[in-house]
DOGUTOR-46957 format. One record per atom (N, C-alpha, C): atom name; residue in three letters; x negated, z negated, y. Coordinates in Angstrom, 1 decimal, padded with zeros to 4 digits, always signed. Layout:
N
site  code  px  pz  py
CA  ALA  X  Z  Y .
...
END
This chain:
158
site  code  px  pz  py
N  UNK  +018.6  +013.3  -047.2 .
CA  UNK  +017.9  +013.9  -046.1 .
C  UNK  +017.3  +015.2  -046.5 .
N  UNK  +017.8  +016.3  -045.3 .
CA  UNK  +016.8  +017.5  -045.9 .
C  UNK  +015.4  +017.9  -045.2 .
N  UNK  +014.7  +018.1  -046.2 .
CA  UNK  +013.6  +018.7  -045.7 .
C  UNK  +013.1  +019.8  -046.3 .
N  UNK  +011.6  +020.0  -045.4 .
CA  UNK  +011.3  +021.2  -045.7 .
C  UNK  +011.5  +021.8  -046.8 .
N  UNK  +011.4  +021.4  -047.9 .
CA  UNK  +011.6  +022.0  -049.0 .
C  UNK  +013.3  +022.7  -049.0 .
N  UNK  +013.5  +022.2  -048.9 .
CA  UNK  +015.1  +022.1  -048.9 .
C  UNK  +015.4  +023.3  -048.0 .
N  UNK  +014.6  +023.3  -046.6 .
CA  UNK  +014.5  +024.5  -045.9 .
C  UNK  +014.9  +025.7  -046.7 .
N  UNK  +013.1  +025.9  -047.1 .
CA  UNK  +012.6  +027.1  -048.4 .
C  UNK  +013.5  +027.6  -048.9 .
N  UNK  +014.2  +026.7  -050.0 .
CA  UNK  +015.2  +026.9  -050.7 .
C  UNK  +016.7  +027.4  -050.3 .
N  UNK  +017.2  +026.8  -049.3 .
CA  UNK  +018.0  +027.3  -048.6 .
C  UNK  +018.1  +029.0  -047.8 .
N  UNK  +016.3  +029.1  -047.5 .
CA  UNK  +015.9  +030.8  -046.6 .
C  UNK  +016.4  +031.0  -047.8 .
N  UNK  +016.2  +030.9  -049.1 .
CA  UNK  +015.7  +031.9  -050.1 .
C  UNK  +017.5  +032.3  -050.4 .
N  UNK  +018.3  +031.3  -050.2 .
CA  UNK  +019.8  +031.3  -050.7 .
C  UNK  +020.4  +032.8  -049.8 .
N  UNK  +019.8  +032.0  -048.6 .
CA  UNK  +020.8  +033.0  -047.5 .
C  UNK  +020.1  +034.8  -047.6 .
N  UNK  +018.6  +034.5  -048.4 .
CA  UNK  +017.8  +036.1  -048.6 .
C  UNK  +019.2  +036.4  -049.5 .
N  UNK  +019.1  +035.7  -050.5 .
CA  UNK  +020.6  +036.5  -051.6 .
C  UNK  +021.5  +036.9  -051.0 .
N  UNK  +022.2  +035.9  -050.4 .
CA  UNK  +023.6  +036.2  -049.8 .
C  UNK  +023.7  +037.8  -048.9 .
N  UNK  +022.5  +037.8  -048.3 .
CA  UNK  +022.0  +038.8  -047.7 .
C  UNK  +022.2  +040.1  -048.5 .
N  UNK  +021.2  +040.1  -050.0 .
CA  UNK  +021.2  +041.2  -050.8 .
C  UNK  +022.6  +041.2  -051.3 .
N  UNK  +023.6  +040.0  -051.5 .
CA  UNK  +025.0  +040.6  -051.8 .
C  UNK  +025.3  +041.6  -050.8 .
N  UNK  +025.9  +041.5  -050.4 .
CA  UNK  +025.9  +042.0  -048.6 .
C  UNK  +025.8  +043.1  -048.8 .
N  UNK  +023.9  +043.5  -048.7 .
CA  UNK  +024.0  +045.0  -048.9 .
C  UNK  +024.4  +045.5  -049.9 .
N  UNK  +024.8  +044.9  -051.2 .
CA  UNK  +025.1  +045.5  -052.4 .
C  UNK  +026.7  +045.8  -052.0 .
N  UNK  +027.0  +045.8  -051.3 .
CA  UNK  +028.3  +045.9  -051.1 .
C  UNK  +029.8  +044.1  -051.5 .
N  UNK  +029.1  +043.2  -051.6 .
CA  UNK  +029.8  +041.6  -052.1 .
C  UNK  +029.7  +041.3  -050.7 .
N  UNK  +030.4  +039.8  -051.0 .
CA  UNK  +030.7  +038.8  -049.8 .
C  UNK  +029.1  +038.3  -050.1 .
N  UNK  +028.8  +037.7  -048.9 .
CA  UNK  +027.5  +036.8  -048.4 .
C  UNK  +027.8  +035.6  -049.1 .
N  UNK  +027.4  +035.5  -050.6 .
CA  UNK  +026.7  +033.7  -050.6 .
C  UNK  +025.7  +034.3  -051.9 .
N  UNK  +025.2  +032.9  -052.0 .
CA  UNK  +023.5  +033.3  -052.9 .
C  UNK  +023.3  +032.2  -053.0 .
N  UNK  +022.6  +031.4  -054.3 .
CA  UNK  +022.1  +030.2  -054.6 .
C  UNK  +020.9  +030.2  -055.6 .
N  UNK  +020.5  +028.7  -055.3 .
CA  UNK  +019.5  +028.9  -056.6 .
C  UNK  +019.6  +027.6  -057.2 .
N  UNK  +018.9  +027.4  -058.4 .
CA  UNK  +018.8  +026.6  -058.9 .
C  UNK  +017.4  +025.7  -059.6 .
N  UNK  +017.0  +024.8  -058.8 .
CA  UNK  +015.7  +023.9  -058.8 .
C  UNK  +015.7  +022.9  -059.6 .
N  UNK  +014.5  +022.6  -060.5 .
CA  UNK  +014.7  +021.4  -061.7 .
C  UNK  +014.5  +020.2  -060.6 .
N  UNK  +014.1  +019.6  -061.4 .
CA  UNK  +014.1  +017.6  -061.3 .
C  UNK  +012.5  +017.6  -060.5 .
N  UNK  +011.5  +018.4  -061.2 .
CA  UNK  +010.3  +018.5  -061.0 .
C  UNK  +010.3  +019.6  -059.6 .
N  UNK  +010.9  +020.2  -059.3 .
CA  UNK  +010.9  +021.6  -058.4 .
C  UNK  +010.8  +022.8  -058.6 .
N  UNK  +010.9  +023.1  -059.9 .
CA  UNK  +010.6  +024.3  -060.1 .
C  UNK  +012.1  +025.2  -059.8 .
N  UNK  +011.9  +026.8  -059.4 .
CA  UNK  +013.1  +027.3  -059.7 .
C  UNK  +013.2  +027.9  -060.9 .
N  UNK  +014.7  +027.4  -061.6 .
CA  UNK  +015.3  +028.1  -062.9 .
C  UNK  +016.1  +029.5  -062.7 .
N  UNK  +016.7  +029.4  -061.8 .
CA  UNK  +017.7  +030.4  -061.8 .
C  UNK  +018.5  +030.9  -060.5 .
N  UNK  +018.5  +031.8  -060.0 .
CA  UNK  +019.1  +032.2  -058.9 .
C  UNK  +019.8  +033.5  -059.1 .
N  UNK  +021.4  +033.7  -057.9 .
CA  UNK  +022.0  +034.7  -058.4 .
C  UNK  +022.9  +034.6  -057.1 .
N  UNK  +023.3  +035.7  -056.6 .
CA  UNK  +024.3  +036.3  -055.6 .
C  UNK  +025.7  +036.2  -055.9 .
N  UNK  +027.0  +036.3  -055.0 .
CA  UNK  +028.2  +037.2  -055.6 .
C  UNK  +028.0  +038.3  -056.0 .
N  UNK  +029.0  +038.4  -057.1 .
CA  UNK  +029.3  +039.8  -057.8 .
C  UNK  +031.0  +039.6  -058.2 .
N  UNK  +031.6  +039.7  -056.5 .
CA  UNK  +033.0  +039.4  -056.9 .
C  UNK  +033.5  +040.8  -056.5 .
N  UNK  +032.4  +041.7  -056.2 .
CA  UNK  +033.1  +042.9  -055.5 .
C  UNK  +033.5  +044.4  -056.6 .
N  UNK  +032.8  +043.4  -057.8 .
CA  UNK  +033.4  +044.4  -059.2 .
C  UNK  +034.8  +043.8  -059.6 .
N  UNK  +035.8  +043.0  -059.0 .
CA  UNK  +037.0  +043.0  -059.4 .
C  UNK  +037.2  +041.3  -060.4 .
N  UNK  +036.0  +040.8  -060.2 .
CA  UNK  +036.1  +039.4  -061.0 .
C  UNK  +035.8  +038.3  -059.7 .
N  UNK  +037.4  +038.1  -059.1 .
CA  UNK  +036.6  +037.1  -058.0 .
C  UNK  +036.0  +035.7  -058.9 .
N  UNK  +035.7  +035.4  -060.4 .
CA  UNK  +035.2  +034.2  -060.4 .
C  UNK  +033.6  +034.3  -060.9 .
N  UNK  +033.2  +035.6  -060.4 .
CA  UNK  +031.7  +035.8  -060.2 .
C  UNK  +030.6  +035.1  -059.0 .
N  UNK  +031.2  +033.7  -058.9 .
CA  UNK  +030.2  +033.1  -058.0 .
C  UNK  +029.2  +032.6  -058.0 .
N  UNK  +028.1  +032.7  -057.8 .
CA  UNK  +026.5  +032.8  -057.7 .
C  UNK  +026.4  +031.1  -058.5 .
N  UNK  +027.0  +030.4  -057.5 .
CA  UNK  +027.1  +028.5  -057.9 .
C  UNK  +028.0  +028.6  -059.5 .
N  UNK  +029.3  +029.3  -060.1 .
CA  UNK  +029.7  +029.3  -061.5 .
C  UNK  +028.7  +029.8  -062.5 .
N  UNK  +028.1  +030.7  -062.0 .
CA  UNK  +027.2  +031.0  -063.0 .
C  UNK  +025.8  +030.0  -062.9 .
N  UNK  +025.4  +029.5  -062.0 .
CA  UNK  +024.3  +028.5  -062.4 .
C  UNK  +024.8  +027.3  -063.4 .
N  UNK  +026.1  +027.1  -062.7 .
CA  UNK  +026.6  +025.6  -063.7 .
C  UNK  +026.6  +026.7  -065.5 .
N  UNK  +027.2  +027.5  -065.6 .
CA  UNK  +027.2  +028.1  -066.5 .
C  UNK  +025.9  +028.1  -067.3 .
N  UNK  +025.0  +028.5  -067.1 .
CA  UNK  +023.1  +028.5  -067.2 .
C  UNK  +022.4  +027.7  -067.3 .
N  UNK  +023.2  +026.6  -066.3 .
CA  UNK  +022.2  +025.1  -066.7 .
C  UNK  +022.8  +024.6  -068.0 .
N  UNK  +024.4  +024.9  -068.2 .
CA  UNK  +024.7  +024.5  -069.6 .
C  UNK  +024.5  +024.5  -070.9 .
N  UNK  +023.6  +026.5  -070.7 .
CA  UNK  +023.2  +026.8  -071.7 .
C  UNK  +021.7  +026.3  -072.1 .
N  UNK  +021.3  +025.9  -070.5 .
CA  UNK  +019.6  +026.1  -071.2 .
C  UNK  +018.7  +024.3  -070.9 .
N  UNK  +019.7  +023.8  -070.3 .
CA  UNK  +019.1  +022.8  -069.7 .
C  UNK  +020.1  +021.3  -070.8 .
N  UNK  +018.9  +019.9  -070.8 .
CA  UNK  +020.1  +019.1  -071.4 .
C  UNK  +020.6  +018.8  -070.1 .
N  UNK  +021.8  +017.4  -070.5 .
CA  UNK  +022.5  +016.7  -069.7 .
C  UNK  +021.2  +016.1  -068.6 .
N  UNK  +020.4  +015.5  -069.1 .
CA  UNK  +019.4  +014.8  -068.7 .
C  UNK  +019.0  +015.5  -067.1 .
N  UNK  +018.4  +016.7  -067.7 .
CA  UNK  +017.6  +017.7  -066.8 .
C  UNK  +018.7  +018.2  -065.8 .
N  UNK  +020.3  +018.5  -066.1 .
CA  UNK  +021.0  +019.3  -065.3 .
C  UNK  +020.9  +017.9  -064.2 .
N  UNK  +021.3  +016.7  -064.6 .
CA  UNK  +021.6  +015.5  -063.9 .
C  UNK  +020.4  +015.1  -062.3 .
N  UNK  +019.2  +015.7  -062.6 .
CA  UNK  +017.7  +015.6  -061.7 .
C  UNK  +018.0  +017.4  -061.2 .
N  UNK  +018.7  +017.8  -061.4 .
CA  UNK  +018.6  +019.5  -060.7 .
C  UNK  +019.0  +019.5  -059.2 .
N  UNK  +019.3  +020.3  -058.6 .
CA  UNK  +019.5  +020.6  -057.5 .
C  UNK  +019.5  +021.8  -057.1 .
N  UNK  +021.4  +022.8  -056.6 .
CA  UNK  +021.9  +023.4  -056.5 .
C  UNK  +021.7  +023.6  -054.9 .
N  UNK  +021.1  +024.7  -054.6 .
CA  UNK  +021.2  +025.3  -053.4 .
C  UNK  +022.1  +026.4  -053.6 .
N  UNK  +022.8  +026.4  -052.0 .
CA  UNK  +023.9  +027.3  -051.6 .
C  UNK  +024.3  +028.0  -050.6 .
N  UNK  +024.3  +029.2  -050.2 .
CA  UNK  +024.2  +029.2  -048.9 .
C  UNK  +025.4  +029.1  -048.5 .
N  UNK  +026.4  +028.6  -048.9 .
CA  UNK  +027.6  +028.4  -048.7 .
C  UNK  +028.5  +027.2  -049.5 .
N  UNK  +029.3  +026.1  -049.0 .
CA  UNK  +029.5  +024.8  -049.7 .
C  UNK  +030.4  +025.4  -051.0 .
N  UNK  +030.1  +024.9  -051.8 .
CA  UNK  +031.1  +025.4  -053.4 .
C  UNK  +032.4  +025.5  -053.4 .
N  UNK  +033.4  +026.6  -053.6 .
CA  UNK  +034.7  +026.9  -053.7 .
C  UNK  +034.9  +025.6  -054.4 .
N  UNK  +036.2  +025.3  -054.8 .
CA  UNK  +037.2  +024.2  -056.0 .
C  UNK  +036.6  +024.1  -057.3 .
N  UNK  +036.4  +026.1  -057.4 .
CA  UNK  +036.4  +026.2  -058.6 .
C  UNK  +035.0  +026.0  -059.1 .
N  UNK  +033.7  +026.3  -058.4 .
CA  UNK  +032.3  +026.3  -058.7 .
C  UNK  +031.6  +025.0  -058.5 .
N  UNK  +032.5  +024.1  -057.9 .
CA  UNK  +032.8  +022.2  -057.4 .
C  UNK  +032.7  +022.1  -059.0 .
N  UNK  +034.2  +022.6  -059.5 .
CA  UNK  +034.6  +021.4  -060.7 .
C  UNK  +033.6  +021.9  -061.6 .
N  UNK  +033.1  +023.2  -061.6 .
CA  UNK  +032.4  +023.5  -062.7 .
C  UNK  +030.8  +022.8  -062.8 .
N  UNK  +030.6  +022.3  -060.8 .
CA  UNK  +029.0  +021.7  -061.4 .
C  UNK  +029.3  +020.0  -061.8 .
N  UNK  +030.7  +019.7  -061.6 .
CA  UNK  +030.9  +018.5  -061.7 .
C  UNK  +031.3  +018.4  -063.7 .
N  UNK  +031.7  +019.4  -064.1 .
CA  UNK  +032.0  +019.4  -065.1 .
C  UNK  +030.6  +019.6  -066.5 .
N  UNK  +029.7  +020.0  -065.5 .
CA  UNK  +028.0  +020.2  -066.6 .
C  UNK  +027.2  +019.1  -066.3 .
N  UNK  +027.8  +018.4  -065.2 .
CA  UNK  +027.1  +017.3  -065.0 .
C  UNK  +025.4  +017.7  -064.1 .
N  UNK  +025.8  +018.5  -063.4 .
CA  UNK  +024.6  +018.9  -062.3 .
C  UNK  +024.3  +017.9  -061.5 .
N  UNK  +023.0  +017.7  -060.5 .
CA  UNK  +022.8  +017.1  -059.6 .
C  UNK  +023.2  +017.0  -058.1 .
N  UNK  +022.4  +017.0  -056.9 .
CA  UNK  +022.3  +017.5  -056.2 .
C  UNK  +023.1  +019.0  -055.5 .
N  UNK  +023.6  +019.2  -054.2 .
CA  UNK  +024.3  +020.4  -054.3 .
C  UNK  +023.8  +020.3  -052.3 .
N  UNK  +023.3  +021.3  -052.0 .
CA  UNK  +022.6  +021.2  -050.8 .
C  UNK  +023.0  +022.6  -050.4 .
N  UNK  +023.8  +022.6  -049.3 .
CA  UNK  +024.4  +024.2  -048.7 .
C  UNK  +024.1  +024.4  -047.3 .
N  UNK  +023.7  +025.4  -046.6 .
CA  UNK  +023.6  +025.8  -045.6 .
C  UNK  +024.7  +025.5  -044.8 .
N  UNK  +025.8  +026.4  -045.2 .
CA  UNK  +027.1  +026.1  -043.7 .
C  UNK  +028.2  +025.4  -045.3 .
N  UNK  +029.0  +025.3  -044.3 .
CA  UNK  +030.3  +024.5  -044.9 .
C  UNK  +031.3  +025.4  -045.1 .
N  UNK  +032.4  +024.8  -046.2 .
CA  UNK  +034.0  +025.1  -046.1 .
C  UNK  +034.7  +025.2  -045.1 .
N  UNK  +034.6  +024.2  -044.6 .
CA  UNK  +035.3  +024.1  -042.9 .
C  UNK  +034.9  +025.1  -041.8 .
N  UNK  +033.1  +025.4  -042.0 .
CA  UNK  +033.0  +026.4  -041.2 .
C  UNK  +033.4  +027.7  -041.5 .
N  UNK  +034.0  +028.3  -042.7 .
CA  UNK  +033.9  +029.5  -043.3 .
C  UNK  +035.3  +029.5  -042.7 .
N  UNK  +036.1  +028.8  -043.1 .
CA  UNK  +037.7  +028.7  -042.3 .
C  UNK  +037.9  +029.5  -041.4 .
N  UNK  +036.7  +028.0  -040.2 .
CA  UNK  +037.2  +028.7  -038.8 .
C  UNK  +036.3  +030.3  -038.9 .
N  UNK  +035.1  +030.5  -039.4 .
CA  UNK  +034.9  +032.0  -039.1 .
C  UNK  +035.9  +033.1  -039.3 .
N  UNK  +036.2  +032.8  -040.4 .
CA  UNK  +037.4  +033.4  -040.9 .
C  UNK  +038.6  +033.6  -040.1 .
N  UNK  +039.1  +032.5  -039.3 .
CA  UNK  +040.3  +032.7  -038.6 .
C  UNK  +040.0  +033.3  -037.3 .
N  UNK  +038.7  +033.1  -036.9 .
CA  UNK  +038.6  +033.7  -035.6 .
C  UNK  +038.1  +035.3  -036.1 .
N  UNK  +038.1  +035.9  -037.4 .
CA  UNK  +037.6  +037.1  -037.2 .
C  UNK  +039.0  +037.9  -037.3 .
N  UNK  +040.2  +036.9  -037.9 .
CA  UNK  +041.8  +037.4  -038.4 .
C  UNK  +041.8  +037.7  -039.5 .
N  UNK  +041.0  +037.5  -040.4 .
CA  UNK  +040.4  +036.9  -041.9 .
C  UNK  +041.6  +036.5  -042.8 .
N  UNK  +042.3  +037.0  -043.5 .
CA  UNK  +043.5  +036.3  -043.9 .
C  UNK  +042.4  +034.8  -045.3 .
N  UNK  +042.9  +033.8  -045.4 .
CA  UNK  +042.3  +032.9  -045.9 .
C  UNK  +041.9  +033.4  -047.5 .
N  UNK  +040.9  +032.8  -048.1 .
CA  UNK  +040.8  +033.1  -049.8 .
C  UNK  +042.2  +032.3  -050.3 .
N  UNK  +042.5  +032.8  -051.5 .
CA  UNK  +043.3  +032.8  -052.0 .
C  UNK  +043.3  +030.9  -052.6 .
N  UNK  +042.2  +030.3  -053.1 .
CA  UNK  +041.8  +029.1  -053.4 .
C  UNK  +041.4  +028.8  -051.8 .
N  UNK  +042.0  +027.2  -051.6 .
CA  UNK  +042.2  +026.7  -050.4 .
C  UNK  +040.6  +026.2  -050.2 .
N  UNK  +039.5  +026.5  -049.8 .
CA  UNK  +038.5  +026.0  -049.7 .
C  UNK  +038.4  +024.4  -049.0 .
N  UNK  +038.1  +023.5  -049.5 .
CA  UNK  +038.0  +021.9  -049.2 .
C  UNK  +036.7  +021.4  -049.6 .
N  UNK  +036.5  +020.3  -049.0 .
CA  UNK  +035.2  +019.6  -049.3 .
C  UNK  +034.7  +019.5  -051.4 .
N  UNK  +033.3  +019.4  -051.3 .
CA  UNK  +033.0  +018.9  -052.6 .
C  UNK  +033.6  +018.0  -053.0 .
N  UNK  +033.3  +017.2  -052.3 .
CA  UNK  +033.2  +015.6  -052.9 .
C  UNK  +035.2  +015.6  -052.7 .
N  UNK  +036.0  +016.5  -052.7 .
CA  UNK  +037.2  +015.6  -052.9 .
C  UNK  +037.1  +016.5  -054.5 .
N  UNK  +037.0  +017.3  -054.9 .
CA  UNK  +036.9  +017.7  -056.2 .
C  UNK  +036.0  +017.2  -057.4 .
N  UNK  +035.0  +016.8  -056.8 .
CA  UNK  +033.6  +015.6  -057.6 .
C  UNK  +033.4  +014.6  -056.6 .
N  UNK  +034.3  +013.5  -056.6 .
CA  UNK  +033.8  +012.6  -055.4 .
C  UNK  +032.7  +012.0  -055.4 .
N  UNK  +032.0  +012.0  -057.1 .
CA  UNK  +030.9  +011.6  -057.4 .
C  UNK  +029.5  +012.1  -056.8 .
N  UNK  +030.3  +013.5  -056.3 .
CA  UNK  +029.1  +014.6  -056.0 .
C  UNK  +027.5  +014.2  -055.1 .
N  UNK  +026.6  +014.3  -055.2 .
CA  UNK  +025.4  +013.9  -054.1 .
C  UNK  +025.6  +015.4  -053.5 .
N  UNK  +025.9  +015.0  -052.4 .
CA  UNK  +026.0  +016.6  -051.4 .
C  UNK  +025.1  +016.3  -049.5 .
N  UNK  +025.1  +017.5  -049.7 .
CA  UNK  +024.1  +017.5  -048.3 .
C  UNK  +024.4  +019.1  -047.5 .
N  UNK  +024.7  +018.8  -046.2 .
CA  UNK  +024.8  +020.1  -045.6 .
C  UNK  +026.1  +020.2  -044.5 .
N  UNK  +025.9  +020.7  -043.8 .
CA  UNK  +025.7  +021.8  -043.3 .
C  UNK  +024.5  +021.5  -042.5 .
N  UNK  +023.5  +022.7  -042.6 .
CA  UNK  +022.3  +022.7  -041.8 .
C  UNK  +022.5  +024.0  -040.7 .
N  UNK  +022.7  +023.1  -039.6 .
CA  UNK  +023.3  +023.9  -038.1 .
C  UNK  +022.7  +025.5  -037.9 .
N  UNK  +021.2  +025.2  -038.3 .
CA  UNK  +020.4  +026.6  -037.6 .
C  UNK  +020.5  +027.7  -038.9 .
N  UNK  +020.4  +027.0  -040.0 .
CA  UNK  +020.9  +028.0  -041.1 .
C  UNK  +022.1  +028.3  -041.1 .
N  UNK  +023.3  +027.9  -040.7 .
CA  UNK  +024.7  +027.8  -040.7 .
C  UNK  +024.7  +029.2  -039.8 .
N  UNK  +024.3  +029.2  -038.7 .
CA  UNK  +024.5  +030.3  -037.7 .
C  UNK  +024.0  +031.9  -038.7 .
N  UNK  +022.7  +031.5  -039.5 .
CA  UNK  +022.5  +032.9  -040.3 .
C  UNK  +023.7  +033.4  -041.3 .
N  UNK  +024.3  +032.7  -042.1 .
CA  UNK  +025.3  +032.7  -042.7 .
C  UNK  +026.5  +033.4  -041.9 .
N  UNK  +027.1  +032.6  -040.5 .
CA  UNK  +027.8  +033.1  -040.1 .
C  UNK  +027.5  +034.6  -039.8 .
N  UNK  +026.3  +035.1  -039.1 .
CA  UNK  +026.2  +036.4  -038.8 .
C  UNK  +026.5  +037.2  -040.2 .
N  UNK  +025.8  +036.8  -041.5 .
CA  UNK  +026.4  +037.6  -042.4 .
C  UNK  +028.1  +038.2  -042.7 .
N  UNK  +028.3  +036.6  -042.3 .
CA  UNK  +029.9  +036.6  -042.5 .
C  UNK  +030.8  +038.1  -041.3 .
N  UNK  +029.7  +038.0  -040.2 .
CA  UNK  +030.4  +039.0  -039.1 .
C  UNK  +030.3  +040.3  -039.6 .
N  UNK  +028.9  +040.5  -040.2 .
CA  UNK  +028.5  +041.8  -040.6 .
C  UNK  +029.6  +042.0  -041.8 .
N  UNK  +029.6  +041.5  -042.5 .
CA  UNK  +031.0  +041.6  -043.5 .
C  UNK  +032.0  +042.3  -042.7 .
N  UNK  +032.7  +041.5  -042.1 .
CA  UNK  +034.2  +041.7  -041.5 .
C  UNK  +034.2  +042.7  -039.9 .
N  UNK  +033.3  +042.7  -040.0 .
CA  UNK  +033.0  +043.7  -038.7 .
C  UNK  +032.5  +045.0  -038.9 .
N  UNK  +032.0  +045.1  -040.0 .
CA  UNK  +031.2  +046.3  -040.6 .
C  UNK  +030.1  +046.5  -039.7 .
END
């Protein structure tokens, strides 16, 4: 179930995705919350310097591995403003993360995409849970979904 909290956390994903945006990146932004609530770590794309596996969600799983045990990563909880690529999937499934709570979806990025004439990402974007079926996932949240999309427009629309 989401709630307000979950809100918060979520504004704060789509403020990133935002600052990618103007930095010149694609729109996504996440953070990363302990067991207790605190935030650990938060970070944008930075795929627009030529490394598309600069994704805001790789590098958390990355961070929680360095700094957090199994224990603590397992009670975390991964906000997103966007559902995790295959590749940022296997990697929170692979540190053994918690929780993974996104604003809009895979499916919705698709259709944005196809209705802007978007040719697709090169990795076939699909649900979490078929890459961590294990996964505890939550999302799409409708009224944040629509913010996401406008970033997505402002992208491809200039």
């Amino acid at each position: 179930m989401i709630d307000e909290t979950d809100i918060r956390h979520l504004e704060r994903c789509i403020a990133l995705a935002e600052q990618a945006l103007e930095a010149g990146d694609e729109p996504f932004g996440s953070v990363l919350v302990s067991g207790n609530g605190t935030v650990l770590a938060e970070d944008h794309n930075h795929v627009a310097g030529g490394d598309a596996t600069q994704h805001p969600e790789f590098f958390l799983a990355r961070w929680s591995a360095e700094h957090m045990t199994p224990e603590e990563r397992a009670h975390a909880t991964v906000y997103t403003s966007g559902e995790h690529c295959p590749m940022c999937a296997a990697a929170h499934g692979w540190v053994g993360l918690g929780r993974i709570v996104y604003a809009s979806s895979s499916e919705q990025l698709v259709e944005w995409l196809a209705e802007l004439g978007v040719a697709p990402p090169p990795v076939r974007p699909i649900a979490i849970q078929e890459v961590v079926p294990t996964a505890i996932v939550e999302g799409p949240v409708p009224e944040l979904a629509e913010k996401v999309h406008a970033l997505h427009l402002r992208l491809h629309r200039g």
